[in-house]
C-alpha positions as CSV (number, residue, x, y, z in Angstrom):
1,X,-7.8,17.4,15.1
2,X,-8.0,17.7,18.7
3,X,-6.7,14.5,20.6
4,X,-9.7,14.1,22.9
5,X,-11.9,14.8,20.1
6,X,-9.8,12.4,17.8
7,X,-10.3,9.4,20.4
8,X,-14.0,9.9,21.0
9,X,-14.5,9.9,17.4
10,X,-12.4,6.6,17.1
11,X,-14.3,5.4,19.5
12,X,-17.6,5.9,18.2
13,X,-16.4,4.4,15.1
14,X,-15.2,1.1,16.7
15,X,-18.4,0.9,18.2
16,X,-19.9,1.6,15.2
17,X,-18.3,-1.0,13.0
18,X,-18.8,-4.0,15.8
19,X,-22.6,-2.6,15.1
20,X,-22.4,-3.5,11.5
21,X,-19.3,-5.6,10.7
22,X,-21.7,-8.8,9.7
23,X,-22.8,-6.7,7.4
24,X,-19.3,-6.1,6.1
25,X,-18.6,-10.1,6.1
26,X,-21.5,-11.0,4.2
27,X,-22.0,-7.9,1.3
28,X,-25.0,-7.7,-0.1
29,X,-24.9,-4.4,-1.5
30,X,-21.4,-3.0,-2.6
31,X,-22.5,0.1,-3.5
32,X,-24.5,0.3,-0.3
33,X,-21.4,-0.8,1.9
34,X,-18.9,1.6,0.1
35,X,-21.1,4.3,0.7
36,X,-21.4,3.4,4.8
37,X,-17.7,3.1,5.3
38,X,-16.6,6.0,3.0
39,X,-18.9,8.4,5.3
40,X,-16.9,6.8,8.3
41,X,-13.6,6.5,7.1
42,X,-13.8,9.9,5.7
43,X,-14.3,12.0,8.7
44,X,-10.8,11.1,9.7
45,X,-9.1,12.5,6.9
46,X,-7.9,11.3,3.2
47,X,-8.1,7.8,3.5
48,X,-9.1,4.9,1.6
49,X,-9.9,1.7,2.9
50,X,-10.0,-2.2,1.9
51,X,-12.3,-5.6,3.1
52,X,-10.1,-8.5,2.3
53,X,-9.7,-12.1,2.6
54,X,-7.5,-13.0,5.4
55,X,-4.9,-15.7,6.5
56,X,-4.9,-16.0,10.6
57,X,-8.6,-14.6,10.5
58,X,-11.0,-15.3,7.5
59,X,-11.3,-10.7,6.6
60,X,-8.6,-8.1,7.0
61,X,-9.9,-4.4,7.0
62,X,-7.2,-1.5,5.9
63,X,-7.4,1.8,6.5
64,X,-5.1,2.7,4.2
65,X,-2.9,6.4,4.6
66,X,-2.0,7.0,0.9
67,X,1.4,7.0,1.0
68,X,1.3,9.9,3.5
69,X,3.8,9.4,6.1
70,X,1.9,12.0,8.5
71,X,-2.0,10.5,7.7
72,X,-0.1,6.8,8.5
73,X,0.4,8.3,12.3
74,X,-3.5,8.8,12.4
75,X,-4.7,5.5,10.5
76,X,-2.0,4.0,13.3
77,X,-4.1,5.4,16.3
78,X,-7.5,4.7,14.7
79,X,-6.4,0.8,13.9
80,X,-4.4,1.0,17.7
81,X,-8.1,1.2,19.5
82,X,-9.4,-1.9,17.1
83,X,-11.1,-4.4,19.0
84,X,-10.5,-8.1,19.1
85,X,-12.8,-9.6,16.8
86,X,-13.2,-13.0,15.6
87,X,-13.4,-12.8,12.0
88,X,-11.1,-9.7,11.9
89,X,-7.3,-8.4,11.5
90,X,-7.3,-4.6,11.1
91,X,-4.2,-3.4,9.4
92,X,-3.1,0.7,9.4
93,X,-1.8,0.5,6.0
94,X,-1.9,-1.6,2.7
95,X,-0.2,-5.0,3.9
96,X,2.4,-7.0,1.8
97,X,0.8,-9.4,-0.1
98,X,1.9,-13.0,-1.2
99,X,1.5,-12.7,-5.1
100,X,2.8,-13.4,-9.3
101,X,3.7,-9.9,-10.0
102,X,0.8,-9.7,-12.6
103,X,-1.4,-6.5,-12.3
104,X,-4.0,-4.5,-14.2
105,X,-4.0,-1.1,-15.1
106,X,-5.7,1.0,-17.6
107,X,-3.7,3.0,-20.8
108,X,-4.5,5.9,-22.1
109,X,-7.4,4.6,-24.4
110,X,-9.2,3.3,-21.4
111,X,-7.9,-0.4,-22.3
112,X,-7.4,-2.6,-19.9
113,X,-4.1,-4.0,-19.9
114,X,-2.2,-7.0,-18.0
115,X,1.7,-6.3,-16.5
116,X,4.2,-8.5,-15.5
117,X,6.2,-6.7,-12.9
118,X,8.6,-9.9,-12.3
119,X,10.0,-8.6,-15.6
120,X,11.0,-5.2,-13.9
121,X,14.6,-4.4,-12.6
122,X,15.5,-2.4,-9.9
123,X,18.6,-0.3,-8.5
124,X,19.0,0.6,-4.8
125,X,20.8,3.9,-3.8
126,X,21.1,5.0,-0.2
127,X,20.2,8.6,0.7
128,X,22.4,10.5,3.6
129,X,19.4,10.4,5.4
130,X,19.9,6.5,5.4
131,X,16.7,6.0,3.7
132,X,16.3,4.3,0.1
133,X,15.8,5.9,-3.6
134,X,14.7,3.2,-5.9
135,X,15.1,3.3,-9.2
136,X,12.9,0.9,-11.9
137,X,14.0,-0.3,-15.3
138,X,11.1,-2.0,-17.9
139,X,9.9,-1.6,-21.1
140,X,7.0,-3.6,-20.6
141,X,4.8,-0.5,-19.8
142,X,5.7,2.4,-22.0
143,X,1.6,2.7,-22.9
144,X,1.6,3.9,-19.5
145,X,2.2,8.1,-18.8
146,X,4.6,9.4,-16.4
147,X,1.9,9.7,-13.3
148,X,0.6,6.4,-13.9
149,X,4.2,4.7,-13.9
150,X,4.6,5.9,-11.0
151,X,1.2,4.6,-9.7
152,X,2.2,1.4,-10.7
153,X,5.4,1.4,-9.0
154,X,3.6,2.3,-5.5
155,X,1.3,-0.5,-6.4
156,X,3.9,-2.8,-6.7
157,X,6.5,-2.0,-4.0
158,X,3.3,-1.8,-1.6
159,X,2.4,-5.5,-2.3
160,X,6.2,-6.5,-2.5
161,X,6.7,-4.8,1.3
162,X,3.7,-3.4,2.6
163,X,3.2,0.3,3.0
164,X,3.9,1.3,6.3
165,X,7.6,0.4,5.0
166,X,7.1,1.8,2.0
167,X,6.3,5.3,3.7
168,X,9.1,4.8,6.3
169,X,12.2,3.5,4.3
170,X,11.7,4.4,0.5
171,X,12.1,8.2,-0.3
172,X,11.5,8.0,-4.0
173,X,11.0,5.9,-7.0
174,X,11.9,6.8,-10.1
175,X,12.1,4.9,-14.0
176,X,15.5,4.8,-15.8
177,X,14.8,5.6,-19.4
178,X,18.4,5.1,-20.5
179,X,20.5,2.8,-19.0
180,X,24.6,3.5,-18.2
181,X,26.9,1.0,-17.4
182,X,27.4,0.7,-13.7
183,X,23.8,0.7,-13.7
184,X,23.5,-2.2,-16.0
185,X,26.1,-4.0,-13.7
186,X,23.4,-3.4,-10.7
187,X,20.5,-4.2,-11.7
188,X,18.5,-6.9,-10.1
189,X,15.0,-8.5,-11.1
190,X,12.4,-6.9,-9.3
191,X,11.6,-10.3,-7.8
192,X,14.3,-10.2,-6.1
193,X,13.3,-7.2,-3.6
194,X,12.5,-8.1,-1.0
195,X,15.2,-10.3,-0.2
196,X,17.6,-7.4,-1.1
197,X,15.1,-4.4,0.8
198,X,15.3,-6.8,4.4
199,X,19.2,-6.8,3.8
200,X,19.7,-3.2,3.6
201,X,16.3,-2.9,6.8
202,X,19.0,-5.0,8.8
203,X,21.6,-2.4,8.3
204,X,19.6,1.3,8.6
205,X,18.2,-0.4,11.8
C-alpha cells in the first residue's frame, strides 16, 4: 500500500473511530459493532481486533497482526497516529495479560473443554540468529490435533509476554511428544516463563 495513501486512510479511520467510539464503550449491539469495525479494520489488511477492559484507562482496543512479523509494522503505524483519548489505550498487538493459566478451547467433537497451561513445561533453545525456539511438554491436551496445539501454544505465550515479543523474539514452538534425558533435566513449569524469557531478553539485547 502506498505510504501517502496508507496515512490518509489511517487518518480517516482515527477520525472515524473518535466519531463512534461511545458507541464502542457502551455496546448495544455486538453483532452490529463487529460488523462496523471489521469493515474498518479490514481495509488495512488481515487483522483482527479486540475491545477490552483496561488498567490506566477503563478500554484498551488491539489491532491485532496475527502473528505476522510484517502486518505488526502496519498495525504499529496505524496504532502510532492513535489519538489521546480519555477512556482509551490502543495497543498494536495482543498485550500480555495478568492471568491463572486456565483457557478454553474446543476438541474435535465440538466440546468445549477447560486447560490448565500452569501444568505445561517448557524448554528454551537459542537459535544462531539469537532468537528463541520453544519447545512445550503436556499431556493435559492430547484431545487437541496438531494445528490446534499449536493454536493453543500462541494463545498462551501471547498472554504470558504479549505478541509484539512473541513475533520479535520466538522463532518457533513446538510439543515434545517423547521426552530424553537432558530434556527432562531442563524442563521448567510453564509458569515460570516469563521470569526465564526477560533473563534471556536481557542477554539478546
Amino acid at each position: 500500500m502506498d505510504s501517502i495513501l496508507l496515512k490518509n486512510k489511517i487518518n480517516h479511520f482515527w477520525e472515524w473511530f473518535v466519531k463512534h467510539e461511545k458507541q464502542f464503550r457502551k455496546i448495544a449491539d455486538p453483532v452490529a459493532t463487529r460488523e462496523l469495525l471489521d469493515n474498518q479494520v479490514l481495509q488495512f489488511g488481515i487483522f483482527s481486533w479486540e475491545i477490552g477492559k483496561g488498567q490506566s484507562k477503563p478500554h484498551t482496543f488491539t489491532i491485532s497482526p496475527n502473528g505476522d512479523e510484517k502486518m505488526l509494522s502496519r498495525s504499529e503505524a496505524i496504532i502510532g497516529e492513535a489519538p489521546e483519548l480519555p477512556h482509551w489505550r490502543f495497543f498494536a498487538a495482543k498485550p500480555a495479560q495478568d492471568w491463572n493459566f486456565i483457557f478454553e478451547m474446543f476438541d474435535s467433537f465440538m466440546l468445549q473443554q477447560t486447560i490448565d497451561a500452569a501444568e505445561w513445561e517448557f524448554i528454551f533453545r537459542m537459535t544462531p540468529d539469537r532468537k528463541l525456539n520453544v519447545f512445550i511438554y503436556t499431556e493435559n491436551i492430547d484431545f487437541l490435533d496438531a494445528d490446534d496445539k499449536l493454536r493453543a501454544a500462541d494463545y498462551v505465550l501471547n498472554q504470558i509476554i504479549g505478541e509484539m515479543d512473541r513475533i520479535y523474539y520466538i522463532d518457533s514452538v513446538s510439543f515434545i511428544e517423547i521426552l530424553d534425558e537432558n530434556q527432562e533435566e531442563d524442563l521448567k513449569l510453564l509458569t515460570a516463563f516469563k521470569l526465564e524469557f526477560e533473563k534471556l531478553l536481557d542477554e539478546l539485547l
